[in-house]
C-alpha positions, 0 to 999 in steps of 0.5 A: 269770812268770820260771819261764814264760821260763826254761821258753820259753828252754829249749823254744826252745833245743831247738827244737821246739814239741812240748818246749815244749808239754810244758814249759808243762803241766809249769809248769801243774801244779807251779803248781797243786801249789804253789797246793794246797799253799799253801792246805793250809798255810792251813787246817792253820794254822787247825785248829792255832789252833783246837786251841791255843784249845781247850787253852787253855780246857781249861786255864784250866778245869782251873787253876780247878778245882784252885785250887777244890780247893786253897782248900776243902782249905786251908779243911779243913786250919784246921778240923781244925787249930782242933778239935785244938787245942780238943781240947788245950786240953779235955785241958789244962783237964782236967789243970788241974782234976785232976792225977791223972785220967788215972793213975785208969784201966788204959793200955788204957781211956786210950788208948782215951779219948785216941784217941776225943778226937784 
């Protein structure tokens, strides 16, 4: 409303009735420019909130997979890690119960052997 006197002000100050026509269509169509703009701003702010929660669940499901993977990689680690270890302990056994097994066999046919169990 103070933006329809500044404009009446004006018109009348120029005196003519034609200005202050021109005058109020012009205020006429900055208020619907802003008007439209004010509701585009509304809706880009919903479509931006509806992209962010949509991320955000992309997000989250990408987080569960990874900690899935993780969880059955850690799981893989501490099976590999006992059967090495019932591997050395194999080997150890078989050291215990004859000392001089392995110098028994050429280097080839050993690393062979060892690798097989490793």
């Amino acid at each position: 409303m103070v933006m329809e006197e500044k404009v009446e002000e004006e018109a009348r100050a120029s005196g003519s009735e034609s200005s202050l026509s021109t005058l109020h269509l012009k205020l006429l169509q900055v208020e619907q420019e802003l008007y439209r703009l004010k509701s585009r701003r509304k809706e880009d702010s919903k479509a931006n909130i509806h992209a962010d929660v949509e991320e955000i669940a992309c997000l989250r499901a990408k987080v569960a997979e990874l900690e899935w993977s993780e969880a059955k990689l850690k799981a893989r680690v501490e099976e590999l890690t006992r059967e090495v270890g019932d591997r050395k302990e194999m080997l150890h056994e078989l050291d215990k119960i004859s000392p001089n097994f392995f110098s028994y066999f050429p280097h080839y046919f050993l690393r062979k052997i060892v690798e097989k169990i490793l």
